[in-house]
C-alpha positions in Angstrom: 0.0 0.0 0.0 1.3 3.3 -0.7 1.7 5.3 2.3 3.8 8.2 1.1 1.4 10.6 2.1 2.3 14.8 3.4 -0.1 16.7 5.0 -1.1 18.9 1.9 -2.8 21.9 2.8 -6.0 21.7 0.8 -8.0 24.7 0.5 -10.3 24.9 2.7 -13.9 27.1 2.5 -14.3 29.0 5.9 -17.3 30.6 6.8 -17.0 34.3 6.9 -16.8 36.0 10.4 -19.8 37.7 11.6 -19.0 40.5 14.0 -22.4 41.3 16.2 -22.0 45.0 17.9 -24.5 47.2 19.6 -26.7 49.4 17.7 -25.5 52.7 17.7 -28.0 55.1 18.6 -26.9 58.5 17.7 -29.2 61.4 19.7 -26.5 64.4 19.9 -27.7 67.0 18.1 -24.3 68.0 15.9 -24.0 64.2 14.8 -27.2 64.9 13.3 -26.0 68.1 11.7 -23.1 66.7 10.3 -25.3 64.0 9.2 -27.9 66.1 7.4 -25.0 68.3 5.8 -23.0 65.2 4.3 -26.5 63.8 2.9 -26.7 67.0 1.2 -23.6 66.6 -0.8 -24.3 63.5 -1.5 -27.3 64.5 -3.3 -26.1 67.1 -5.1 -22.8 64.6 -6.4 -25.4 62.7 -7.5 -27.1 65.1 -9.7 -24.3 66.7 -10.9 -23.2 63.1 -12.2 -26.7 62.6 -13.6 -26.7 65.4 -15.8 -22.9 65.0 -16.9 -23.4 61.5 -17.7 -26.2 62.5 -20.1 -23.5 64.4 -22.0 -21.4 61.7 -22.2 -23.6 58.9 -23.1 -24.5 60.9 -26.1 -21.2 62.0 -27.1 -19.8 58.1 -26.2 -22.8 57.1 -28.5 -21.1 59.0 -31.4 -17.8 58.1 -30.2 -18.8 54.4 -30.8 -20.7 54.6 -33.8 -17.5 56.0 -35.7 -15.5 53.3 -34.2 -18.1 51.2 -35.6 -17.6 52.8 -38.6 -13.5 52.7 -38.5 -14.4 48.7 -37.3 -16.0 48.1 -40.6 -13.4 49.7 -43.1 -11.2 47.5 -41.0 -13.3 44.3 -42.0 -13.0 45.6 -46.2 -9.5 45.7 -46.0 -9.5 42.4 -44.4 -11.5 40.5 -47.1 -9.6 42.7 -50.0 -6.6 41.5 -48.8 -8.0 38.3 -47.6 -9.4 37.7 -51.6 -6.0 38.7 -53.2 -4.1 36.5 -51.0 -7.4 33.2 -51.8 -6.5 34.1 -55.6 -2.7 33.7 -55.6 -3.4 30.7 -53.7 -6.0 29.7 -56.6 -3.7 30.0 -59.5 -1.4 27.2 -58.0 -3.9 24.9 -56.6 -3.2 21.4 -57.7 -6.4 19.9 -58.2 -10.2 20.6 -58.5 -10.7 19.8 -54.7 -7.9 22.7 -53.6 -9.5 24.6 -56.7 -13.3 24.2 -55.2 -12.4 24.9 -51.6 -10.4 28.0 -52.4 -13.4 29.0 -54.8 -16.0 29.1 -51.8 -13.4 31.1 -49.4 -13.6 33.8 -51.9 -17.4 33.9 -52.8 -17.7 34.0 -49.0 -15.0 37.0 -48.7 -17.1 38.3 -51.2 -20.4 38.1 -49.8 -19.4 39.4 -46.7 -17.5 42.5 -48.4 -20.4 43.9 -50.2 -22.6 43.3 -47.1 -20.2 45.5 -45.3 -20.4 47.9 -47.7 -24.3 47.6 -47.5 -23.2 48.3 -43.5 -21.5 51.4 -44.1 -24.4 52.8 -46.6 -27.7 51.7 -45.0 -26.6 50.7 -41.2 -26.4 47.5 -39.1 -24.0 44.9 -37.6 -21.1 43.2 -38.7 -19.5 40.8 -37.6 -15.8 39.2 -37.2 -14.7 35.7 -36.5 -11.3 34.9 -35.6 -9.9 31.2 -35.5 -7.9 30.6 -32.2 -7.7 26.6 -32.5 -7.8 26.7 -28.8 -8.8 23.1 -26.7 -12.1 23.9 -25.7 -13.0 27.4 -28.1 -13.2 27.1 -31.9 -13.1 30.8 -32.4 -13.6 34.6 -31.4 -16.3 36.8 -32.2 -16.1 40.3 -32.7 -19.4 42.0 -33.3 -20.6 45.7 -34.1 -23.3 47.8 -34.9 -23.3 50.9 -37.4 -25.8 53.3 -38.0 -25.3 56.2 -40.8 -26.4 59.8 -39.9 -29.5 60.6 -42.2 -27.7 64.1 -43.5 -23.9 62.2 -43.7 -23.4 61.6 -47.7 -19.9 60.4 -46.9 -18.0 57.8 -48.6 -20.5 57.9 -51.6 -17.6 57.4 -53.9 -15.9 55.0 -52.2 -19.2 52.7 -52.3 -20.1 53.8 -56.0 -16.7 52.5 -57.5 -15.8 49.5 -54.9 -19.3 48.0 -56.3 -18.5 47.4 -59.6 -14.7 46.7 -58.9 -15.9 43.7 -56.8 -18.0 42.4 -59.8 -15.3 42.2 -61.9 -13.4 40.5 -59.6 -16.3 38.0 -59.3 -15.1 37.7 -62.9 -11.6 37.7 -62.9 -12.4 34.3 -60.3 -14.5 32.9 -62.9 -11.6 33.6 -65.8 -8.7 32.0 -63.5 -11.2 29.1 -62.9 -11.2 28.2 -66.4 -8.1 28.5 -67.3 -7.1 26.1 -64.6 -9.3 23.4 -65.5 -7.8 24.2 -68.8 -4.0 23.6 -67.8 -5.9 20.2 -65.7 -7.1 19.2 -69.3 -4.2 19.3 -71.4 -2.1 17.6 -68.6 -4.7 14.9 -68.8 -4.2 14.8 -72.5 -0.6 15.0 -72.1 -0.4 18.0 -74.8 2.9 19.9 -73.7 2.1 23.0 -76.1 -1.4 23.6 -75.1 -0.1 23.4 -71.4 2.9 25.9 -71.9 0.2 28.0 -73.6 -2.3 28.2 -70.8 -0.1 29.0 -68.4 1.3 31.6 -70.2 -1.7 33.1 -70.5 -2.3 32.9 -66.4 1.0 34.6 -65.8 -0.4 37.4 -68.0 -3.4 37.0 -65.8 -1.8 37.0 -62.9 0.2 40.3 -64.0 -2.9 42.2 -63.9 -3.9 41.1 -60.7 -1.8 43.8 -58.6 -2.7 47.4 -60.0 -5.9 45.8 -59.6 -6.3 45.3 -55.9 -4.3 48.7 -55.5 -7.2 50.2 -56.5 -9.4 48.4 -54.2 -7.2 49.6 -51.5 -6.9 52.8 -52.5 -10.9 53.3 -52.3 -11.1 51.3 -49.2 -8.2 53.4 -47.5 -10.3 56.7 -48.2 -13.1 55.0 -45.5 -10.2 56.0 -42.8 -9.6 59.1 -42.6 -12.7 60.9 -42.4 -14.3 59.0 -39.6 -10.7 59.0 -37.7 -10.7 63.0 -37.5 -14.5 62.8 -36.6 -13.7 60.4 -34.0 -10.8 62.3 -32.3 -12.7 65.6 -31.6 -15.2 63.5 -30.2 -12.6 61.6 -28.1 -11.3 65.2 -27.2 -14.8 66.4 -26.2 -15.8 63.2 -24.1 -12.2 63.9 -22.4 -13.4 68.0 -21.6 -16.5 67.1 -19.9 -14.8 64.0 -18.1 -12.2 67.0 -16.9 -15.0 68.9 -15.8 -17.1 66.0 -14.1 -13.6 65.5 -12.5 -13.0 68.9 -10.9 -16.9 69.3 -9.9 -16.4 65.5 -8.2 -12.9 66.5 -6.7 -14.8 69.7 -4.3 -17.3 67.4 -3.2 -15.3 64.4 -2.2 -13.2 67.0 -0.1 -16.4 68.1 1.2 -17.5 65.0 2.2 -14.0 63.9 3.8 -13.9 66.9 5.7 -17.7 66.0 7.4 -16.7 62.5 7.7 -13.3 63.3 9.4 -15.0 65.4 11.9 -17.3 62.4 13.1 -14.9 60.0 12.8 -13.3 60.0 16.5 -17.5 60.0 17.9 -17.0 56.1 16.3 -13.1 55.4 18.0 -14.8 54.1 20.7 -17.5 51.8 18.7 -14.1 50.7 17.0 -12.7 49.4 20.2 -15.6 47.4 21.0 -15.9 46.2 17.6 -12.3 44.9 17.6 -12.9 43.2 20.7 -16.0 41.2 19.2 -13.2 40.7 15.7 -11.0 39.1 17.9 -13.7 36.1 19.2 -14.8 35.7 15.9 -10.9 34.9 14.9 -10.8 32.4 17.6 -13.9 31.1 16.4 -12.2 31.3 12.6 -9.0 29.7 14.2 -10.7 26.3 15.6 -12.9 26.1 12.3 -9.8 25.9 10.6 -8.3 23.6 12.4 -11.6 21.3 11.8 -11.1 22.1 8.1 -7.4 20.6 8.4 -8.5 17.7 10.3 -10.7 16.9 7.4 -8.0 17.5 5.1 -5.6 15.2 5.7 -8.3 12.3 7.0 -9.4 13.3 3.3 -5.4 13.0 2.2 -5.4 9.5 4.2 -8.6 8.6 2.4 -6.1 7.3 -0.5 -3.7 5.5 1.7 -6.6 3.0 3.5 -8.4 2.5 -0.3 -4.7 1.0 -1.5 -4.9 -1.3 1.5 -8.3 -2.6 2.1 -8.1 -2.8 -2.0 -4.9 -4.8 -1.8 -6.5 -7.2 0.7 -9.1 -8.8 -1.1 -7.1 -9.3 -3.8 -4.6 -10.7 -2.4 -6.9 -13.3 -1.3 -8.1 -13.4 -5.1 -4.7 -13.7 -6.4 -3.3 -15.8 -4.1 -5.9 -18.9 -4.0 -6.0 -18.3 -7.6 -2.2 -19.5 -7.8 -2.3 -22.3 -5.1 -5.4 -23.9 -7.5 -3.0 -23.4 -10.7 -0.6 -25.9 -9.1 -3.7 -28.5 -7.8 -5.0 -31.5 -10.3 -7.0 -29.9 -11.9 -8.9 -30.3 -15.3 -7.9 -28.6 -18.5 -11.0 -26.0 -18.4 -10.8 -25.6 -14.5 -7.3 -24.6 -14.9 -8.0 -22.5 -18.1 -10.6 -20.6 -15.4 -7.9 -20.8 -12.3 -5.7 -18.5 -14.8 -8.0 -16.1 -15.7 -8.7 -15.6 -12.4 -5.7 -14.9 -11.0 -4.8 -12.5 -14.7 -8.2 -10.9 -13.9 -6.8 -10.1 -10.6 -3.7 -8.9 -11.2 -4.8 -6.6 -13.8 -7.4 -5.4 -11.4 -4.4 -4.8 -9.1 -2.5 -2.9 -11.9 -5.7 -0.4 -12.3 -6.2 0.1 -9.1 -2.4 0.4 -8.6 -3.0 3.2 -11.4 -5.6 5.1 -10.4 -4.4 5.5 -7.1 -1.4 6.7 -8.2 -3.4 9.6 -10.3 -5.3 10.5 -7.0 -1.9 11.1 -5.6 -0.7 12.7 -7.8 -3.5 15.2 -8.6 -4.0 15.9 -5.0 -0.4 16.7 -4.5 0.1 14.4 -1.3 2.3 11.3 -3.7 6.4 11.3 -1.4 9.5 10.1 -3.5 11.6 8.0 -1.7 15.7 9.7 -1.7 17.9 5.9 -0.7 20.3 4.1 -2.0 19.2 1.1 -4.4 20.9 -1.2 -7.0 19.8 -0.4 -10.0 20.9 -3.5 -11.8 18.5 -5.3 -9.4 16.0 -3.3 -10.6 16.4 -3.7 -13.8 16.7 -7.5 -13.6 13.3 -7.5 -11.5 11.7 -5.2 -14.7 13.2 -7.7 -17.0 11.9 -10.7 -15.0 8.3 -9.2 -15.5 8.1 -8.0 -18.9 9.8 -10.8 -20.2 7.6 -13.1 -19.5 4.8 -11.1 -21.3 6.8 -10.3 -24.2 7.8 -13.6 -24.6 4.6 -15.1 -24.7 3.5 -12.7 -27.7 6.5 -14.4 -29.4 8.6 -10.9 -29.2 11.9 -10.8 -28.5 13.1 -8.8 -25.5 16.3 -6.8 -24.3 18.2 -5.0 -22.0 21.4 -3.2 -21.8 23.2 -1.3 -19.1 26.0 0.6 -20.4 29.6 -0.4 -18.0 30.0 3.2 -16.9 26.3 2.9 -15.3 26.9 3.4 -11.6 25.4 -0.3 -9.8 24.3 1.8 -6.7 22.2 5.2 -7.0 20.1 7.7 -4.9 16.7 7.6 -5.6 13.3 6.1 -5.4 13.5 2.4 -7.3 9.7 1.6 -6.7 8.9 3.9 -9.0 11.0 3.9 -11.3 10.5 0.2 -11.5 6.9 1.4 -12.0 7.4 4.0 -14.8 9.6 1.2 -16.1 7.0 -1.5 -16.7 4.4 1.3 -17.6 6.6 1.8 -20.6 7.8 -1.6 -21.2 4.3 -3.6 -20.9 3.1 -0.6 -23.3 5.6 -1.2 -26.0 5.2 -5.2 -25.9 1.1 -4.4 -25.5 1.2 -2.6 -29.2 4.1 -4.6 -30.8 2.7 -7.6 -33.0 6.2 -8.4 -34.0 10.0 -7.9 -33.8 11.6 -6.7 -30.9 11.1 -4.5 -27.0 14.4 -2.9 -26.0 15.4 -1.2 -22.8 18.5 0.8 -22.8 20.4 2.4 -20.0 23.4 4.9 -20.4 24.9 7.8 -19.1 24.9 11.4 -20.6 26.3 14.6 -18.9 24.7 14.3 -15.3 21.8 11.9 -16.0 21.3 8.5 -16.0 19.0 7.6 -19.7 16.2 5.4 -20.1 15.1 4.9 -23.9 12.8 2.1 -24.5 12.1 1.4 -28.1 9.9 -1.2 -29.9 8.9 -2.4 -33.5 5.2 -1.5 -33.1 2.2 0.1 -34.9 3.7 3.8 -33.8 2.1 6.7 -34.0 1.3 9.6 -36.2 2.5 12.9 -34.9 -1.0 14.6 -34.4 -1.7 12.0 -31.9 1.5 12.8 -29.8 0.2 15.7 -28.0 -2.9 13.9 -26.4 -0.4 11.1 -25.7 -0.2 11.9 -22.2 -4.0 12.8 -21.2 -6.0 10.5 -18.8 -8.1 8.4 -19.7 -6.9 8.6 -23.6 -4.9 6.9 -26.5 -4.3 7.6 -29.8 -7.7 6.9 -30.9 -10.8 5.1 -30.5 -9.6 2.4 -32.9 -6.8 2.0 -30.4 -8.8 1.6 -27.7 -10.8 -1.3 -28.9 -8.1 -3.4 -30.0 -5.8 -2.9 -27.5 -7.8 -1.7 -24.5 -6.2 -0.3 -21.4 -7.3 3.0 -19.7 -4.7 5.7 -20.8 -3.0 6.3 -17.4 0.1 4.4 -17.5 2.0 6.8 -20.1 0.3 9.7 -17.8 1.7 8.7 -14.4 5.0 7.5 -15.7 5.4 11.5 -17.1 4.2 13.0 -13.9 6.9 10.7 -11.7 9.8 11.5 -14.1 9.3 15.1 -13.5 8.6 14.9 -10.0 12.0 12.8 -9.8 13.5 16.0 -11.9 13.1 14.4 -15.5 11.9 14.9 -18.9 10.4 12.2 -21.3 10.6 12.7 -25.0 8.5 10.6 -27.8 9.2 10.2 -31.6 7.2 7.7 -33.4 6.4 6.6 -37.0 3.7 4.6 -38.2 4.5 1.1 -39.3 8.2 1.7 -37.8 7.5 1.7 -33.7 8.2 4.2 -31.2 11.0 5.3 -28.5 10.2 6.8 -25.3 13.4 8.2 -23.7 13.9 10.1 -20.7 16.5 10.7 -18.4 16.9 10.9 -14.0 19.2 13.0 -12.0 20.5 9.4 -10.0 23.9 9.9 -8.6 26.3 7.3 -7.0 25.4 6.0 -3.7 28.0 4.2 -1.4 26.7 0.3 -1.0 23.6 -0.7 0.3 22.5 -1.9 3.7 22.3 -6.0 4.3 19.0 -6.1 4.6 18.6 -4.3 1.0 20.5 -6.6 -0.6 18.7 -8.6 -2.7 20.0 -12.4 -3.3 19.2 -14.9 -6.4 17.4 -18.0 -5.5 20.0 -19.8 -6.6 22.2 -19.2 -3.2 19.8 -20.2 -0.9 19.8 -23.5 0.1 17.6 -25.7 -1.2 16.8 -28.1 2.1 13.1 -28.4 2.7 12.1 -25.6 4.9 10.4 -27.8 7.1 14.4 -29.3 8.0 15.4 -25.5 7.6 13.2 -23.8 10.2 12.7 -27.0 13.0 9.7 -25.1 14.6 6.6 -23.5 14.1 5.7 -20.3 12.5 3.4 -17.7 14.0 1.0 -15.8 11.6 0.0 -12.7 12.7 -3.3 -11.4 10.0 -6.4 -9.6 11.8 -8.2 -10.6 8.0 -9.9 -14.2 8.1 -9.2 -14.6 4.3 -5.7 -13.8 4.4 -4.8 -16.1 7.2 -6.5 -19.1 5.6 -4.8 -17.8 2.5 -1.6 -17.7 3.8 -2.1 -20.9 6.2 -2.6 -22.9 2.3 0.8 -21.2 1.3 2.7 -22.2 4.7 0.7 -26.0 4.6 2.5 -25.9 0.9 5.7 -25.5 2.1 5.3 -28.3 4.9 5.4 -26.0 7.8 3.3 -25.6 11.1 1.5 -22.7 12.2 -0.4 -21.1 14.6 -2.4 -18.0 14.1 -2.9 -14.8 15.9 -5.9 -11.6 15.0 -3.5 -9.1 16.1 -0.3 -7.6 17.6 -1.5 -8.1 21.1 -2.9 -11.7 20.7 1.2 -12.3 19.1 2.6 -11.1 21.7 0.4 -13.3 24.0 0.7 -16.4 22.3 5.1 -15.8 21.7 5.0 -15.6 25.5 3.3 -19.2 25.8 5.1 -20.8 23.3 8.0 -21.4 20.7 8.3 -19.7 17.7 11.3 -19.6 15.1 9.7 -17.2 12.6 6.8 -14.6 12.7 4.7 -13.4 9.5 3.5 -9.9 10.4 1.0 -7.8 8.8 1.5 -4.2 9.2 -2.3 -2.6 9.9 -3.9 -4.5 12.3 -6.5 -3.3 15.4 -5.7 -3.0 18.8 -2.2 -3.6 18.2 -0.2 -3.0 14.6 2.6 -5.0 13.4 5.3 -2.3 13.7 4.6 -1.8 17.2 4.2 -5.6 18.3 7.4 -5.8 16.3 8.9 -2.9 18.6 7.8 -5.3 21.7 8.9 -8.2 20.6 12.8 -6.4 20.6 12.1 -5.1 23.9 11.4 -8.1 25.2 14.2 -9.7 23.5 16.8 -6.8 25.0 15.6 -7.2 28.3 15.4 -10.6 29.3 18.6 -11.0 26.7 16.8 -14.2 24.7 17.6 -14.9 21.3 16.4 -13.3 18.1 12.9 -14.1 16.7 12.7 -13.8 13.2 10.2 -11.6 11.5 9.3 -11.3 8.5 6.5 -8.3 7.4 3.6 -9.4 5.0 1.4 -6.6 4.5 -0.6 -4.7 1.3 1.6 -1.7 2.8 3.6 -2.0 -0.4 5.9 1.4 -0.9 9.1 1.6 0.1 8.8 4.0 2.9 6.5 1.2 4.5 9.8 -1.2 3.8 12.0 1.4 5.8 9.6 1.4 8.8 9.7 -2.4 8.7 13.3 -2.9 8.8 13.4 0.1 11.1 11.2 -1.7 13.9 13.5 -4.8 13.8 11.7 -6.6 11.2 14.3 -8.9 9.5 12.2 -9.5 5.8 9.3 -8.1 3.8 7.2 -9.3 1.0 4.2 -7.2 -0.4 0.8 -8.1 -0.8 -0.5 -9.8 -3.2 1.7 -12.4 -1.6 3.5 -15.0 -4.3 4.2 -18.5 -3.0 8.0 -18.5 -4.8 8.4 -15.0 -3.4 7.6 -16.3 0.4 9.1 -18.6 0.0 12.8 -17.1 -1.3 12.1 -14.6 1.7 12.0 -17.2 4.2 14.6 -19.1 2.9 17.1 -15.8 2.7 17.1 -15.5 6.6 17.7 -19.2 7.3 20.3 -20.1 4.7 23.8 -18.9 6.7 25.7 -16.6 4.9 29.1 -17.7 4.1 
């Protein structure tokens, strides 16, 4: 279970203080005075901003109508230019698809010009849209409204020659529309001379083009400069009677600070009492925040106990599931036996995975800083993706370079974890070929590239490669399943562990996920860390090996008859015990010459009847009682605490038979 929980500081809502005080009853007779008097001017600021903003309105009215106006020659520019740049891009379209596309942009530029034209002649609303290709908004709208002054006669001209200027140009679209399909034709027909002649002619064509549009500019450009001198002595006399509003505003604030300055020590002593009532309601604030922060971090541990009673279960699941795989069993009972126990530990891997999300979002997921071999923990990744990849008939390696170092600083849970996220990825969407991990050194950093022989991936599909709860597409998803959180979490631990991941791909070719840690050299690691191949253990029955019986301590029914199958397997006796404080009872009775001990128990937990059991030991200077920690508790910080009570072995839940088994065996085979 992963325990690496902080105590985030979660923002917390707070209700507002209320602070009660006293009615004040005012009866003297110049608070009322100065009452009546600053009333007064209030009244009369009021008016005065009545009237002036009547002034305003109108002239702002104007004011915005010519930027309306200014708005809208804006908008004709932007479709002139908008039409000459569509027709350059007509003439060297390659096909009648480009050809038809482009063709519609320019009716629409069209349309739209000689509605704004319409605008600026007859009045209304136009409107502009803006493409953003933002996630989550298309585009931006830009809307105004025009209305002409019934005795303005301006920009007559203007409209009278940019009408029949756009008509021809209506035209000239229609002209360089046929003399493309034209060019289209002869290539078709393979007639060289014809071709050479067409596009001749469109060069001529396209020659013309410029003077042109200069003249559509030219007219357009005259819509400026007009309604920009209107609209700057309109601006100027907005900004006279805002002066004036100012100054007139200016005497009667003074006024007002000068009655409210003389009443202001009758309320010093209403001040006192009202800080007097503040200061209860922060108390009152104080202990509601500290019930906020309570439910915080019981909210923060909420995560922790879900990875623990989740682990139990399963374990249970899991674990029957692989004592049945080794009974007598028929060929479609054991066919159900294995899915099973798949079923469970892929269960285990999503759970594993969204917890890890919860974590991560909520900001409360601890990396562990120790000393680990990191060849170790590449053999353990190579032991499990192996095995997968091998039964898809894919071939799968891993290098470490020599200068490597063997013993880093860091946390290897989870890099084991964004390890097998990648590696079980690659072999999951690789038919064929070959999964290779490579590790090497570069500058400061230790490099990670894992690269397969898979479908890959087309680059539009790279930047939702790391969203939750998404692959490349839905295609994707139905084939090859899985829930999109794997690639996510591995991203968010490499930069928390001061990384970067990087992704090329090609379709048909595979893909290469590298990224690379800040791991430095580490002097060796502790005994107890030190992780030993079966192979050196000795291979007497453990029944021979221990001599005695084994105490399992498990408050979970399940678990105990779970692991009670696993220890009858290994020919061993055992006794069992609900908690720490039934252990302790039962180690005082009788002989023991091993204890499993689950972590999270009631009454008593394991680290603490762990703690006992030492004392004990010290004081009455008896032998050492192995111990060996089996819990769901399965991040290395709950290792640490383990070791750290006098535990002398660990194995995580889901528990494995061979992996008991290789536990038990490491603390009874001497060490030569």
């Amino acid at each position: 279970m992963d325990r690496s929980h902080s105590d985030s500081k979660q923002p917390v809502a707070l209700p507002a203080p209320t602070v009660t005080t006293a009615a004040v009853h005012v009866t003297s007779t110049s608070i009322r005075w100065l009452f009546g008097l600053f009333m007064l001017c209030l009244i009369l600021l009021l008016s005065l901003r009545v009237i002036f903003a009547d002034f305003q309105a109108e002239i702002s009215a104007h004011s915005a109508n010519e930027r309306a106006r200014l708005f809208i020659g804006e908008e004709i520019i932007r479709s002139i230019n908008g039409i000459e740049k569509n027709l350059y891009q007509l003439a060297s379209t390659p096909n009648i698809a480009g050809l038809k596309r482009i063709k519609l942009a320019i009716d629409l530029q069209l349309d739209k010009l000689r509605h704004d034209l319409m605008i600026l002649k007859d009045g209304g609303s136009v409107v502009r849209r803006v493409s953003l290709n933002l996630e989550g908004r298309d585009d931006m709208v830009r809307e105004v409204t025009y209305y002409p002054e019934p005795t303005s006669k301006q920009y007559v001209m203007e409209l009278i020659e940019l009408t029949p200027l756009l008509d021809q140009l209506a035209a000239k679209t229609q002209e360089l529309e046929v003399l493309l399909t034209q060019s289209w034709n002869t290539q078709e027909q393979d007639d060289r001379s014809a071709f050479f002649e067409v596009h001749i002619t469109i060069d001529v064509f396209l020659k013309h083009i410029p003077p042109y549009f200069e003249r559509l500019n030219e007219n357009a450009n005259r819509l400026f400069f007009d309604s920009s001198a209107k609209l700057q002595q309109l601006e100027a006399a907005l900004e006279l009677q805002s002066t004036r509003l100012k100054w007139v505003e200016i005497l009667l604030v003074l006024l007002v600070i000068m009655l409210t300055s003389a009443a202001v020590w009758l309320f010093l002593t209403r001040i006192r009492q009202a800080n007097q009532k503040l200061a209860e309601t922060l108390n009152e604030m104080r202990t509601a925040k500290d019930a906020a922060e309570r439910a915080s971090r019981a909210k923060s541990e909420f995560v922790s106990r879900m990875s623990h009673e989740l682990r139990t279960p399963l374990n249970a699941i899991i674990g029957f599931a692989e004592l049945l795989e080794a009974e007598p069993l028929s060929l479609s009972h054991k066919n159900y036996v294995t899915l099973i126990g798949n079923s469970g530990k892929h269960l285990m891997e999503l759970i594993n995975a969204v917890l890890d999300h919860a974590k991560i979002e909520a900001g409360s997921l601890t990396l562990e800083s120790i000393a680990f071999d990191l060849a170790a923990a590449i053999d353990s990744v190579k032991t499990i993706v192996g095995d997968r990849a091998h039964i898809k008939g894919l071939d799968f390696i891993a290098t470490v370079a020599p200068e490597v170092p063997q013993v880093v600083l860091g946390d290897p849970t989870r890099l084991r974890q964004i390890l097998i996220n990648l590696l079980i990825n690659a072999v999951k969407f690789t038919e064929q070929g070959t999964v290779r991990l490579c590790v090497t050194t570069e500058q400061q950093l230790i490099v990670f590239s894992v690269q397969d022989s898979g479908i890959g991936m087309r680059p539009e599909v790279l930047t939702r490669l790391f969203k939750p709860f998404s692959q490349a597409d839905d295609s994707i998803t139905r084939k090859f399943g899985g829930t999109g959180l794997g690639l996510l979490i591995s991203k968010e631990l490499i930069e928390a562990m001061g990384g970067n991941i990087e992704v090329s791909s090609q379709v048909g070719v595979g893909s290469v996920f590298r990224f690379g840690l800040p791991l430095v050299a580490a002097p060796s690691l502790p005994e107890h860390l030190i992780s030993h191949s079966p192979s050196v253990y000795s291979q007497v029955p453990l029944a021979q090996l221990l001599n005695g019986k084994v105490l399992l301590v498990d408050d979970n029914h399940v678990n105990q008859k779970l692991a009670g199958a696993m220890l009858k397997r290994l020919d061993l006796n055992y006794d069992f015990a609900d908690n720490g404080v039934v252990a302790l009872q039962q180690l005082a009775a009788a002989q023991y010459v091993l204890v499993l001990m689950d972590m999270e128990m009631p009454e008593m937990d394991g680290v603490t009847a762990t703690l006992h059991i030492r004392e004990n030991e010290a004081a009455h200077h008896s032998g050492h009682l192995p111990i060996i920690a089996m819990t769901a508790n399965a991040m290395q910080e709950d290792r640490e605490r383990c070791f750290a009570a006098g535990m002398d072995g660990y194995v995580s839940k889901p528990v494995r038979l061979s992996a008991l088994e290789n536990e038990i065996r490491r603390l009874f085979t001497p060490q030569h």
